[in-house]
C-alpha positions in Angstrom: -39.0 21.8 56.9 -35.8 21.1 55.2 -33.2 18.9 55.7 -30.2 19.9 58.1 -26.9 19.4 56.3 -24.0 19.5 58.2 -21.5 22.4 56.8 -18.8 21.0 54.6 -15.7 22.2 57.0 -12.3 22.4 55.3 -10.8 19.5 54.3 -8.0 17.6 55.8 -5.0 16.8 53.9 -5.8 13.4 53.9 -8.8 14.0 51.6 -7.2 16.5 49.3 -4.3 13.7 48.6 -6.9 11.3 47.8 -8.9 13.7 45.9 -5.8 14.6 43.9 -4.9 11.0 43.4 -8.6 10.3 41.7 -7.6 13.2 39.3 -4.3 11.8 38.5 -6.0 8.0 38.2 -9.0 9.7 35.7 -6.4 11.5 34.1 -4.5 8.1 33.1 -7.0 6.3 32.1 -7.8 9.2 29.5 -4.7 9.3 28.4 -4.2 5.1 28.0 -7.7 5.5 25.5 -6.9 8.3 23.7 -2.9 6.0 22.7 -5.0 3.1 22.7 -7.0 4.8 20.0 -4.4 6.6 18.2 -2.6 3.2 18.2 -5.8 1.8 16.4 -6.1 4.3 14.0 -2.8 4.1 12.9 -2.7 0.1 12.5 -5.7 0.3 10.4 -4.7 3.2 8.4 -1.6 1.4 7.8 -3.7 -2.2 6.9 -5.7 0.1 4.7 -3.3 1.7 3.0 -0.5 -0.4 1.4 2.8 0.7 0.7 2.1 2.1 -3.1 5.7 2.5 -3.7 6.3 -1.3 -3.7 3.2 -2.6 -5.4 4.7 0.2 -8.3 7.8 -1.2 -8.1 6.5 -5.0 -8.0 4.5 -4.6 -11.3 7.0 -2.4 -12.9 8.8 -5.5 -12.6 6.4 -8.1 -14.5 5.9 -5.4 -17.1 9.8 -5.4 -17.5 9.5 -9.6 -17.7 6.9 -9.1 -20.1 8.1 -6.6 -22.6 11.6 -5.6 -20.8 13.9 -6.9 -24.1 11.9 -5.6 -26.3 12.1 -2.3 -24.9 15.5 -2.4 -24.5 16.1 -3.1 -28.0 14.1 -0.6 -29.4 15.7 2.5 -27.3 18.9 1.2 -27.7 19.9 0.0 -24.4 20.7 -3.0 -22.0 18.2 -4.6 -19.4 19.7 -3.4 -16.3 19.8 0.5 -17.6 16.0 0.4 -18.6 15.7 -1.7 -15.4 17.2 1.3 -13.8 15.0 3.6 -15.8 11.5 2.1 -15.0 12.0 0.8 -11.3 14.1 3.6 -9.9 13.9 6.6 -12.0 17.9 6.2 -12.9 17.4 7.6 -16.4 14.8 10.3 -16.7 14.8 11.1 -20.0 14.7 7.3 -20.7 12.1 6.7 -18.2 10.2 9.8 -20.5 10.8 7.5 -23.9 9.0 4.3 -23.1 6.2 6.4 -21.0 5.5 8.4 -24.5 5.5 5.8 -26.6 3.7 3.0 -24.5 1.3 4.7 -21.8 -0.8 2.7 -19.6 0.1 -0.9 -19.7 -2.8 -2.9 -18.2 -2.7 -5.8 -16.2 -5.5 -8.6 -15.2 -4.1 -10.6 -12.5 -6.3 -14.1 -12.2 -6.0 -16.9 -9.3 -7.7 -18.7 -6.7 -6.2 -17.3 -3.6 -4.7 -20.0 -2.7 -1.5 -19.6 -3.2 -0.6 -21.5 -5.8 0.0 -20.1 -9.5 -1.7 -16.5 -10.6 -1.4 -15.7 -14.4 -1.0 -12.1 -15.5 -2.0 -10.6 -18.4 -0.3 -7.4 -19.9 -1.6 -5.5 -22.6 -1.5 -2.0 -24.0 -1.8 0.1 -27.0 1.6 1.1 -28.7 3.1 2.7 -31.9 3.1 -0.9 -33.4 -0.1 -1.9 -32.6 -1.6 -4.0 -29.6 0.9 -5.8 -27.5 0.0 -8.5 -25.1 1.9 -10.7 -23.1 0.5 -13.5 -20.8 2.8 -15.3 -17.8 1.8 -17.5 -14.5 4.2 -16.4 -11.5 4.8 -17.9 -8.1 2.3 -16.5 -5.0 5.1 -14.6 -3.7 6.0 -12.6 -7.0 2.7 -11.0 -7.2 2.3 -7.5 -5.5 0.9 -7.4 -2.1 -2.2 -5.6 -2.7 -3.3 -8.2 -5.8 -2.8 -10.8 -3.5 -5.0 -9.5 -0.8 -7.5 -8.9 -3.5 -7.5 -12.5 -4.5 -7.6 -13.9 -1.0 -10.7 -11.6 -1.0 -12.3 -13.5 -3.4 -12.3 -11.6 -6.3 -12.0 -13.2 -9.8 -9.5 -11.4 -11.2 -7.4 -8.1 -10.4 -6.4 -5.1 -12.4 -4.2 -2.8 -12.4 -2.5 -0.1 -14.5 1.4 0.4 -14.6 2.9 3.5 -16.3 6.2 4.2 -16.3 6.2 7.5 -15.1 3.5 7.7 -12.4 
């Protein structure tokens, strides 16, 4: 009525070798997808998520061009010590001034995306009313993130600096 199956006997070496070498090879190939993942992930977390610090820093920098001597005038000091101030944190109690009395400066970024000119536009809301200050820069000396925006298509781009984040 049923099937005769021979008895599995013990093995022989030979088999448990290449039994223990089909482990090893399954346990390889695991391990190569989970890095191959992990790899992944991390490239597109990093593509997703740009360096914040920098894009700070870069508009920091056209909000200095804008209403930098101004500013410097007003508190009393030279360009490269509110420079110092606003980029790197050098003068907190400086840094503290301007933030109180400008706030959020905003900024409308416009261009084709193709690398030619993109003019910014800088506004905000101070003790002596509205300021506003409009500039084209080169490709290159708008922040990383606003140029992948445009590239993306959109119209135009804005962001909003303050001095102390």
């Amino acid at each position: 009525m049923g099937a005769h199956r021979p008895q599995a006997g013990p093995r022989t070496p030979v088999e448990k070798e290449k039994e223990g070498e089909g482990r090893m090879f399954a346990l390889l190939v695991l391990l190569a997808v989970a890095a191959g993942g992990c790899t992944w992930w991390l490239l597109r977390r990093g593509a997703a998520a740009p360096d914040a610090a920098a894009d700070h820093r870069a508009i920091g920098r056209i909000v200095l061009l804008a209403y930098g001597p101004d500013w410097a005038e007003r508190h009393g000091v030279d360009a490269r010590r509110l420079s110092a101030a606003l980029l790197d944190g050098a003068d907190p109690a400086l840094l503290h001034r301007v933030d109180t009395e400008v706030g959020p400066v905003d900024l409308r970024f416009h261009g084709s995306g193709s690398r030619g000119q993109v003019t910014v536009t800088a506004e905000y809301d101070g003790p002596r009313g509205h300021a506003k200050a409009t500039a084209d820069l080169p490709w290159d000396d708008v922040p990383q993130q606003v140029r992948a925006d445009l590239l993306r298509g959109d119209a135009a781009v804005l962001r909003t600096w303050r001095a102390a984040r």
